[in-house]
N, C-alpha and C positions, 0 to 999 in steps of 0.2 A: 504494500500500500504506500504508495508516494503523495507525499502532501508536505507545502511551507509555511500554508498560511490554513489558517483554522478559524471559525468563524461559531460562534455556540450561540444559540439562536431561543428566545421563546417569546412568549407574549409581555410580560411585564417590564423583562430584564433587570429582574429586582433580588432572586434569588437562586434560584436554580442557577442558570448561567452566568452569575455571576462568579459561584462558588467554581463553576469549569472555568472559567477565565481564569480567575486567581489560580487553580490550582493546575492547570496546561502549563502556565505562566512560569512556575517554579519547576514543573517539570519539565519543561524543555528547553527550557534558557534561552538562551541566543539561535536556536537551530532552527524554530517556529514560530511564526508573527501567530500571534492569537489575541484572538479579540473576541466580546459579545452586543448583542445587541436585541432589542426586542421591536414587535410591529407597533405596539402602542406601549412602551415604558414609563413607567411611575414615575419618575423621576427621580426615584432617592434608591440607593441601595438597602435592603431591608437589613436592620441592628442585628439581630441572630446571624445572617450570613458573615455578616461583619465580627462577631463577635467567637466563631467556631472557626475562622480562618486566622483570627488573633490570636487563636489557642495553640495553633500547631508551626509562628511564629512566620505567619505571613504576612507583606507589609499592606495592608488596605488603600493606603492613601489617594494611589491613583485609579480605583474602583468608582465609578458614576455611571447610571443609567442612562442607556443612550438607545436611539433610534435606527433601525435597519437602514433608515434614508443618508446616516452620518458615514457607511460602513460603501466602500469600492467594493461590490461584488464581484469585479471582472479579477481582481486582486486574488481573491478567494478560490481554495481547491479543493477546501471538505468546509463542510457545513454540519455542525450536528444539532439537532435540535433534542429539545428535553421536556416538551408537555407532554400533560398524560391526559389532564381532565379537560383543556382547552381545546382549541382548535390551533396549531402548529402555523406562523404564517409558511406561505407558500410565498417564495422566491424566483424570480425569472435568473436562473444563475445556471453559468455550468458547470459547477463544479458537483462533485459526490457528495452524497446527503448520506449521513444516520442517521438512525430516531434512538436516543438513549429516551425512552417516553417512563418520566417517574414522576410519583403526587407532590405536588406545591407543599412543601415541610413548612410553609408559614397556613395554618391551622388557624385562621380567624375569628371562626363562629364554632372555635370548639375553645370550653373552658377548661384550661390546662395551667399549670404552674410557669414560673418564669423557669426552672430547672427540665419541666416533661418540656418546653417547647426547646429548648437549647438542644437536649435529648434525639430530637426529633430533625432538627437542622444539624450536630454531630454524624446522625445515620446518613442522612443525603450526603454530607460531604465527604464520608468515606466512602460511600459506594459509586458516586463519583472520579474519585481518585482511584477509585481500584478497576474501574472502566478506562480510564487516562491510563494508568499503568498496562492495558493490554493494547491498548491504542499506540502506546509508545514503541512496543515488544514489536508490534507491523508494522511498523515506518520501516522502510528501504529495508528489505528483507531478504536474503542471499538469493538468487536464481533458484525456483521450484522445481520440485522432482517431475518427474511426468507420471504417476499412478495409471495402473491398469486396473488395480484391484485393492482391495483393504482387508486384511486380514484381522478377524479381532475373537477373545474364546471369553465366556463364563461359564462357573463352576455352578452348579444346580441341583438342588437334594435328591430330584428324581428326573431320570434323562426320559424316561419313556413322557411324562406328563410336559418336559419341556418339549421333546421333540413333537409334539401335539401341537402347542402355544405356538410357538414358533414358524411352523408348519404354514400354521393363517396367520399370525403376522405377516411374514412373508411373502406370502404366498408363491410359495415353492417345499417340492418335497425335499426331502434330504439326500443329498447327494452319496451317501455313502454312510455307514451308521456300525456301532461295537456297541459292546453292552455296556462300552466307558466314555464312549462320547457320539456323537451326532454331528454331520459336516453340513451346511447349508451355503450352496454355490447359487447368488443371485448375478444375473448378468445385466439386470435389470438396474442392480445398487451399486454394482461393480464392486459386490460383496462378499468376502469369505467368510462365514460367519460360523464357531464352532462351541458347541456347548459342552461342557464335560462333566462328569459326575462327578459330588463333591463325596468323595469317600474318605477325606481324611488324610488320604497321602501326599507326599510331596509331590508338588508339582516344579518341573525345572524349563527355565525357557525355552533346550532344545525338544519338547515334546510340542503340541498344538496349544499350551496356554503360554500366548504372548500375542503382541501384537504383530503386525507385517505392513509392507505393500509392495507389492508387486510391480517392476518395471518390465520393459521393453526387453533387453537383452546383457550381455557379461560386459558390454562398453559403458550402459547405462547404470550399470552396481558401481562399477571402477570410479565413473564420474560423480557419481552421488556420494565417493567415500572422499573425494577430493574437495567437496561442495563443502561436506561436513569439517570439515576440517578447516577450509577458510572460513567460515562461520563459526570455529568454536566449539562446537556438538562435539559433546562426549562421544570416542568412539570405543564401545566396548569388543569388537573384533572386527580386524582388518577384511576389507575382500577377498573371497576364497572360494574357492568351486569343492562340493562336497558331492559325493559319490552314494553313501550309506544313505539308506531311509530313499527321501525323495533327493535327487540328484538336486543341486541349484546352484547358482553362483550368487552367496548369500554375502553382507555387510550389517552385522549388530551396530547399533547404535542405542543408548541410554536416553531417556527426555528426560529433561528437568526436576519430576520427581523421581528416578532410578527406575524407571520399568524399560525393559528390552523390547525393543524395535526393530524385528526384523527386514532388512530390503534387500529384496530377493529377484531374481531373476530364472526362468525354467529355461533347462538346456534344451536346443536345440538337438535333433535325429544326429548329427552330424559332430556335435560335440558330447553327445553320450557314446558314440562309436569310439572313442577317445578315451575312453576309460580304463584307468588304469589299472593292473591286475592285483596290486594291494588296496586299491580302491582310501588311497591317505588325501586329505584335502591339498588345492593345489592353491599355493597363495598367489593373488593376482596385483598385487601393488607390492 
């Protein structure tokens, strides 16, 4: 997602967006022009807003409510707006729109405490910043995999009643099925979908509980280990073509909270003729 200039949008421009402004503001520094505004603005920034961005030692000063008419939209590359109960103005711009759409935390016609309403504009402003914090995580984001398929397993007390549920969720039978797990291949979701029975045992990533996706071919594994690597990404094992089980030319990689990510690639007619008579993985980087 590429964007420099950000633009937080609602009706009042009193609270919601103002709370995005100030806190885009500190989170992206000099990288992203950000600004908000609203279609009809109060005129005043609301004191609660004011007072929950003071808490976490932001500076207020130059926060004032201002009008969409004040604001270059030619300027502007994302637009995010934040009504939930309003009507959201609509903008003749081209730039990309979100809707973060959450309740007006300024509570008017409800009798509340001066600490329940802080409370309550606190909540909006962390869940605003933790929406900022994945907004930031997509800015300029390393060159994408190309996916063919997604690979994904959970553990289920009983396979027979899941493989039923699943079955219509889906809607497709199962591709292949033990009395320990159930394979569900949509071409539909560009799905691998595998459920296994929760008996207790350990489960290890080289069996069918982990994650996957599936690329194009051994060029496309090799690239996406290189990808990961200028990006940073944990790589829990290098590219390698593996013989045992199903043949693949697999790349582990770790996400952010420790779970294994397989990306994988199926040999080709031509490079399974290739196979070696100890059948040991053959490293490819």
């Amino acid at each position: 997602m590429q964007f420099d200039r950000i633009l937080f949008l609602c009706v009042a421009n009193s609270a919601r967006s103002q709370l995005a402004e100030a806190l885009a503001r500190r989170r992206f520094g000099d990288e992203v022009e950000v600004c908000s505004a609203g279609s009809r603005p109060s005129g005043r920034v609301n004191p609660y807003a004011i007072k929950v961005l003071e808490e976490i030692g932001i500076d207020t000063s130059d926060l004032r409510s201002k009008s969409i008419d004040e604001i270059d939209l030619d300027r502007i590359d994302l637009i995010v707006t934040l009504c939930a109960e309003e009507s959201c103005p609509v903008v003749a711009a081209g730039a990309r729109r979100l809707n973060w759409a959450m309740p007006d935390p300024d509570r008017k016609d409800e009798d509340l405490s001066e600490e329940e309403r802080l409370a309550i504009f606190r909540q909006t402003r962390d869940a605003i910043a933790g929406r900022i914090e994945v907004l930031a995580a997509l800015r300029d984001l390393p060159e994408p995999l190309d996916p063919k398929e997604f690979h994904a397993s959970i553990r289920v007390p009983d396979i027979a009643e899941a493989a039923r549920f699943y079955s219509w969720l889906l809607g497709v039978e199962p591709k292949d099925w033990t009395h320990r797990y159930v394979v569900f291949v949509s071409d539909q979701l560009r799905t691998n979908f595998v459920v296994l029975v929760d008996d207790g045992l350990e489960l290890h990533h080289d069996t069918l509980y982990h994650l996957g996706v599936e690329l194009a071919d051994r060029q496309a594994v090799i690239d996406a280990y290189h990808r990961a690597v200028a990006a940073g990404f944990p790589v829990h094992k290098p590219p390698r073509t593996t013989w045992r089980g199903t043949p693949l030319h697999e790349l582990w990689l770790r996400d952010p909270g420790g779970n294994l990510v397989e990306i994988y690639a199926r040999l080709t007619p031509e490079e399974l003729a290739r196979m070696p008579a100890d059948q040991e993985p053959e490293l490819l980087v």
